[in-house]
C-alpha positions in Angstrom: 0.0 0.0 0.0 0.9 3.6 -0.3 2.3 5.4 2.6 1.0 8.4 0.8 -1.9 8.8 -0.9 -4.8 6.5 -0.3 -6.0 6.6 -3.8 -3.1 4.3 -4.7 -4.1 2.1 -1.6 -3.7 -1.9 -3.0 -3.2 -4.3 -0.9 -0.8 -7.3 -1.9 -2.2 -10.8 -0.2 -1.1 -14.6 -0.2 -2.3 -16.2 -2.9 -5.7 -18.5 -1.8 -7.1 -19.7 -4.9 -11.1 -20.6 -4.9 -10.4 -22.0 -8.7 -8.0 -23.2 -11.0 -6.8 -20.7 -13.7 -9.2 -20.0 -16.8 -12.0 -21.4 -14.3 -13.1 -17.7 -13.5 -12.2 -15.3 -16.6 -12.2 -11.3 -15.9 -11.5 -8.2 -17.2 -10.6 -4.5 -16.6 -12.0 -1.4 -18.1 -12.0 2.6 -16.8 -8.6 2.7 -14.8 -9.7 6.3 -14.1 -8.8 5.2 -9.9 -5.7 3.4 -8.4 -8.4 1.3 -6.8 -8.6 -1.1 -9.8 -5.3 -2.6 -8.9 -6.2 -3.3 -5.3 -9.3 -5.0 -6.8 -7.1 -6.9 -9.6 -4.7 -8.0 -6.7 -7.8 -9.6 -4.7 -9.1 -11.3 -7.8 -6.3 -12.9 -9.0 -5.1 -14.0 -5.6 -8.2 -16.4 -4.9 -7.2 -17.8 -8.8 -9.1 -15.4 -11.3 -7.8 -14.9 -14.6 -7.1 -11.4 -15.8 -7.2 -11.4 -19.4 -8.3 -8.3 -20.6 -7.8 -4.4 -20.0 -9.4 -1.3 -21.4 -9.0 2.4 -21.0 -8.6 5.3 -23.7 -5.8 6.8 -21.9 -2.6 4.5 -23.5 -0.3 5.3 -20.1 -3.1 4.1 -18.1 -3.0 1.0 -20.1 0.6 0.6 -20.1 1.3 1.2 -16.6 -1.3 -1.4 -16.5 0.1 -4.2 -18.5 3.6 -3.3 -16.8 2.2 -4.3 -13.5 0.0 -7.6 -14.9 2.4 -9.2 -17.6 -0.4 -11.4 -18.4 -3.1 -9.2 -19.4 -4.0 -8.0 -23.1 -4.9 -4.8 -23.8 -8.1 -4.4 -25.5 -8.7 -2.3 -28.7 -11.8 -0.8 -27.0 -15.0 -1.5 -24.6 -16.8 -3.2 -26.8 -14.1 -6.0 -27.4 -14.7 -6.8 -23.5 -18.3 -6.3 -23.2 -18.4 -8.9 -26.0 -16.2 -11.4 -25.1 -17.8 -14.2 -24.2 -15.2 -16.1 -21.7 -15.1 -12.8 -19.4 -17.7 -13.6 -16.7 -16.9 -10.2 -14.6 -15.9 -6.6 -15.3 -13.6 -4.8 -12.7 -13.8 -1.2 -13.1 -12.4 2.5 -11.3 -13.8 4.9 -13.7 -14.6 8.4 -12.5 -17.2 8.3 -9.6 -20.1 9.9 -11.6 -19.7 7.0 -14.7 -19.7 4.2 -12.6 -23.4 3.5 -12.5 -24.5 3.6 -16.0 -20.8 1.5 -16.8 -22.3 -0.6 -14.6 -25.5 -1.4 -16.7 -24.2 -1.5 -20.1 -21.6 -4.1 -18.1 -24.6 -6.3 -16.8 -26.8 -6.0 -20.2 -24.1 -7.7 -21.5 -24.4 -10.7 -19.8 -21.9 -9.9 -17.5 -21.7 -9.4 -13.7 -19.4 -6.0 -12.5 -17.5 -4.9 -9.9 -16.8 -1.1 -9.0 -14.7 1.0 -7.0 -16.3 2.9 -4.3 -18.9 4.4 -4.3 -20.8 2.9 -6.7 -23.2 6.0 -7.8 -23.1 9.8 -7.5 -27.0 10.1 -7.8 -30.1 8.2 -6.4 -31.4 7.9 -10.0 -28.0 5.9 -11.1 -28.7 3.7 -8.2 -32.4 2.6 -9.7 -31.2 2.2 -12.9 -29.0 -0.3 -11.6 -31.3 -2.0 -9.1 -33.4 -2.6 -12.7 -30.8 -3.6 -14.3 -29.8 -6.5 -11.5 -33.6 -7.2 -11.0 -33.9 -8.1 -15.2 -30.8 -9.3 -16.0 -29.8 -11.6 -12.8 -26.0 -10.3 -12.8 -24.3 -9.0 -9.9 -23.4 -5.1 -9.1 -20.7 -5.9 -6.2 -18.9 -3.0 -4.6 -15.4 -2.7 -3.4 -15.7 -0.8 -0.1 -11.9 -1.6 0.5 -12.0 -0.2 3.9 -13.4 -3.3 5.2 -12.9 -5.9 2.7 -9.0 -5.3 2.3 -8.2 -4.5 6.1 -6.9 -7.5 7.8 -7.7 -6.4 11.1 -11.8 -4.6 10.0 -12.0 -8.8 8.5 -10.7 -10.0 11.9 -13.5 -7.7 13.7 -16.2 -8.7 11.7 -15.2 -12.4 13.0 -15.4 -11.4 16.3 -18.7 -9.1 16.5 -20.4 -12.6 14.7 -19.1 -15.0 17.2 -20.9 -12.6 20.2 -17.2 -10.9 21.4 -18.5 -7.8 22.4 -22.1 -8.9 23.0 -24.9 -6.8 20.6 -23.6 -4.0 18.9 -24.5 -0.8 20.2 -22.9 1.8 18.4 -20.1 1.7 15.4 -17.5 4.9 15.0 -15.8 5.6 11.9 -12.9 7.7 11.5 -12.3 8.3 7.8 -9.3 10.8 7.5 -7.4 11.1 3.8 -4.4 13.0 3.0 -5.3 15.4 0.0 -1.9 15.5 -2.1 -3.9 18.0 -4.6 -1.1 18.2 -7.3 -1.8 14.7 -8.1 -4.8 14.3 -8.3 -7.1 14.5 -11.7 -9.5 17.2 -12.3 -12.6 15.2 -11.7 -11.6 14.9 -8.3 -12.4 18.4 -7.5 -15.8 18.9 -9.5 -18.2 17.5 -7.1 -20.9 16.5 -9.9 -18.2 14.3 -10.8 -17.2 12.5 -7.2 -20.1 13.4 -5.6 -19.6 14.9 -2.7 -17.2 13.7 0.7 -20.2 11.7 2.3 -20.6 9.8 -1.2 -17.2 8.9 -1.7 -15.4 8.0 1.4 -18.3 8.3 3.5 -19.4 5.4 1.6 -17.0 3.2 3.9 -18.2 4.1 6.7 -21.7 3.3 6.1 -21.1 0.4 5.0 -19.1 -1.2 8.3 -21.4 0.0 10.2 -24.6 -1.6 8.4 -22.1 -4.9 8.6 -20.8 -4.8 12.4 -23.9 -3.4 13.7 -26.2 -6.3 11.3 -28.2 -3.5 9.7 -30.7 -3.9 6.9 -31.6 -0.3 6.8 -31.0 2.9 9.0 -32.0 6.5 9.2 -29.9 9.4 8.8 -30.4 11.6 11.7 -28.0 14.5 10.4 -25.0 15.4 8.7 -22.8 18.3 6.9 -19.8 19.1 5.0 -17.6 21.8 4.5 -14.4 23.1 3.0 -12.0 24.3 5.7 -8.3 24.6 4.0 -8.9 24.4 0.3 -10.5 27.5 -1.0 -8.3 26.9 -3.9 -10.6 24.2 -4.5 -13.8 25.3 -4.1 -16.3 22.4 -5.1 -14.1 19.9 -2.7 -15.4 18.9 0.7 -13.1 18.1 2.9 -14.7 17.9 5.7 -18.0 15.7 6.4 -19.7 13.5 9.2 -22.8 12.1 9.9 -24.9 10.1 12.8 -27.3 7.7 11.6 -29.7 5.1 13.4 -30.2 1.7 12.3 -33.4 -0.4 12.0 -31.9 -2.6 15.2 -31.6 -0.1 17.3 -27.6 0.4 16.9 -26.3 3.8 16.4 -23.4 5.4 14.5 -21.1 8.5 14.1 -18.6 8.8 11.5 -16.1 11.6 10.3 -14.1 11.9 7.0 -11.7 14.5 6.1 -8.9 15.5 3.5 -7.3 17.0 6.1 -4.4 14.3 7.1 -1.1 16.3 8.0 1.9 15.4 6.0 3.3 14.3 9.5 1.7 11.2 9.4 3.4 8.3 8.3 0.5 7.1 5.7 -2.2 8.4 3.8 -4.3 8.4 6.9 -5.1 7.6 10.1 -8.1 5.0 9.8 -9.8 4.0 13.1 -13.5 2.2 13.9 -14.4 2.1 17.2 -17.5 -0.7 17.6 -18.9 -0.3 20.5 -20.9 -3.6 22.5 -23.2 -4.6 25.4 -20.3 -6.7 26.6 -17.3 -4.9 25.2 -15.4 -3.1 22.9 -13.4 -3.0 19.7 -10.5 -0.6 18.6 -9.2 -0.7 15.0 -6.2 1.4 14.2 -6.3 0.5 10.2 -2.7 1.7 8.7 -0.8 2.8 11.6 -0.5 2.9 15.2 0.4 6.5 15.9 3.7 7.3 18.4 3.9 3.0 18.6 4.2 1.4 15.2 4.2 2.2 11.5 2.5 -0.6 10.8 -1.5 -1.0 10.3 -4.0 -3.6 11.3 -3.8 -3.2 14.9 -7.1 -5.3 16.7 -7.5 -3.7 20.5 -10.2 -5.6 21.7 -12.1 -5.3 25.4 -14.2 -7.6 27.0 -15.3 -9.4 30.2 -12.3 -12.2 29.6 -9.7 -9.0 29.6 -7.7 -6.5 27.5 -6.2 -8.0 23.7 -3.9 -6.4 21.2 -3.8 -8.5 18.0 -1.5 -7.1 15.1 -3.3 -8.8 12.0 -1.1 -8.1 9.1 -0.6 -10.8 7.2 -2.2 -13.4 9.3 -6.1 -12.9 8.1 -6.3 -12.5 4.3 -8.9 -10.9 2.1 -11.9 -13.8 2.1 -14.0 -11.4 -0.1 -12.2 -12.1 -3.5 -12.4 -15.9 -3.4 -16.3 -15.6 -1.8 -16.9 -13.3 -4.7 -15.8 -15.5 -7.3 -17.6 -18.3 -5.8 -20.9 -16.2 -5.7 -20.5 -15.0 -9.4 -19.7 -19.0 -10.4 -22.3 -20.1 -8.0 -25.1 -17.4 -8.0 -24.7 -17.1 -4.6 -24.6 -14.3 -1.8 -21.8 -15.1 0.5 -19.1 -12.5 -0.2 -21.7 -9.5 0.2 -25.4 -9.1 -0.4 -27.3 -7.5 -3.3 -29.3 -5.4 -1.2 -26.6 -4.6 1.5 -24.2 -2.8 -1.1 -27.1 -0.7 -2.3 -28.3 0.0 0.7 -24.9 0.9 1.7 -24.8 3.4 -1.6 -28.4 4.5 -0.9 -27.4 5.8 2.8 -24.5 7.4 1.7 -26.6 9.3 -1.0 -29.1 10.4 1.3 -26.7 11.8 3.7 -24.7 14.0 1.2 -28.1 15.2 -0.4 -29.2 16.0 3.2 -25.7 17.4 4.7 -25.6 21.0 5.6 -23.1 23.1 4.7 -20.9 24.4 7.0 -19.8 28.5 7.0 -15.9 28.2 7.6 -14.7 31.3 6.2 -13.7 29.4 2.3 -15.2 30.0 -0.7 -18.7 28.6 -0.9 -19.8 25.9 -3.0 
């Protein structure tokens, strides 16, 4: 992973194939996000076969092949959309495209996979609820926060297996560092990412629908503002939000572009999940004043006080469940309904959000 900017975040993993190679055939298309190689790494790790790539930017595909020897670089979308051995598409195209990729991807017969977050608009998120309903192909989500964190896999184990007792209350700490020189110009036209509560607030929403065992939850308030970046002046980057699920269980997170150059990584991750019988700590990429390594567990109950330091010892189950949900028409890796719901919330709550007076430039 990237000590510096979390938009090149991929995790590397031991290989734990699900199937033998050419048993599960994907492709690549809309490299627009460093995302796509985090979700490449995951694939081919539980035994997918990369064979294809696509973009319209010829460095994006280089830089591409460079990094996956194996893969062919496609002479356009069409040549993957119509290829009938590529079962899924994996794609990081700019945040406002993703949806409608999405259905031309699944009215081709083929099931897709997406950076985060999978929709800038509530409309792009019903077009693609119709499109799973009448074509039976999956819209998974990569909310990498969770799925490629050793130590947020390790907690979901725990919470499950009654730890901490019922969850109570999940806290999200989403901090990013900004590095604005490198980043494309969509990333600052908020029509085009959508807003901080859509984008990485989209993590955050998600763990907690999955620690606290959410179907559905209400947002009780939330805002955004723009506190150092008037240069900028349709970026957020500041945003939080409380929200109440249907079981009762509450949460609070915060997300920010406001990570000091300091800090030894791209950002200071943490999830506080909260239970009737005890607690659990995450400290996700680094363990501040104590260790420059991430995937620190604390965890609290009425056996005693645990630190578990996770890297390399839990592995990425998601890749291999997906694959095996795609091959099998299953739901184990993640539920239809709970990544939309998870993209639905974070929707609501940007659309919602006041804005914050902070002295910048107004959006």
């Amino acid at each position: 992973m990237g000590a510096g900017d979390g938009m090149n975040y991929a995790p590397q993993g031991k290989a734990k194939p699900v199937v033998g190679r050419g048993d599960f055939i994907f492709a690549a298309m809309a490299l627009d996000h460093g995302h796509i190689y985090g979700m490449c790494n995951g694939l081919i790790e539980a035994g997918g076969t990369l064979k294809l790539v696509y973009d319209p930017d010829p460095d994006k595909v280089a830089k591409f092949c460079a990094a996956y020897p194996d893969v062919t670089a496609a002479e356009s979308a069409e040549q993957i959309l119509e290829d009938s051995e590529v079962m899924l598409v994996a794609a990081a195209a700019i945040p406002c495209d993703r949806g409608p990729l999405g259905v031309k991807v699944m009215r081709h017969g083929k099931d897709y996979f997406t950076d985060k977050a999978p929709f800038t608009r509530l409309d792009q998120l019903e077009d693609a609820q119709i499109a799973v309903r009448e074509t039976g192909r999956k819209y998974a989500v990569y909310y990498s926060e969770r799925l490629h964190v050793e130590s947020a896999v390790h907690a979901g184990e725990l919470v499950h297996s009654g730890a901490i007792g019922r969850v109570v209350q999940v806290l999200g700490l989403g901090p990013h560092r900004l590095n604005a020189s490198s980043r494309p110009d969509w990333f600052f036209r908020k029509d085009q990412y959508g807003g901080i509560l859509c984008d990485i607030g989209s993590h955050q929403i998600e763990q907690f629908l999955f620690y606290a065992g959410c179907k559905d939850a209400t947002i009780v308030g939330s805002k955004v503002g723009n506190y150092r970046n008037a240069a900028y002046p349709e970026l957020e980057d500041f945003g939080d939000a409380t929200l109440v699920g249907s079981n009762g269980a509450t949460n609070y997170f915060r997300v920010d572009w406001l990570t000091p150059d300091g800090l030894g990584t791209w950002g200071d991750g943490r999830t506080v999940i909260l239970g009737t019988d005890g607690y659990i700590e995450l400290r996700k990429y680094i363990d501040i004043g104590r260790s420059d390594s991430g995937n620190h567990l604390y965890l609290v109950n009425g056996e005693g006080e645990y630190h578990m330091e996770l890297s390399g010892k839990v592995g990425y189950p998601f890749f291999g469940e997906l694959i095996l949900d795609c091959l099998n028409r299953t739901e184990y890796a993640m539920t239809q309904a709970h990544a939309f719901k998870a993209a639905e919330l974070c929707l609501k709550a940007q659309k919602a959000a006041v804005r914050i007076e902070t002295g910048n430039e107004p959006i």
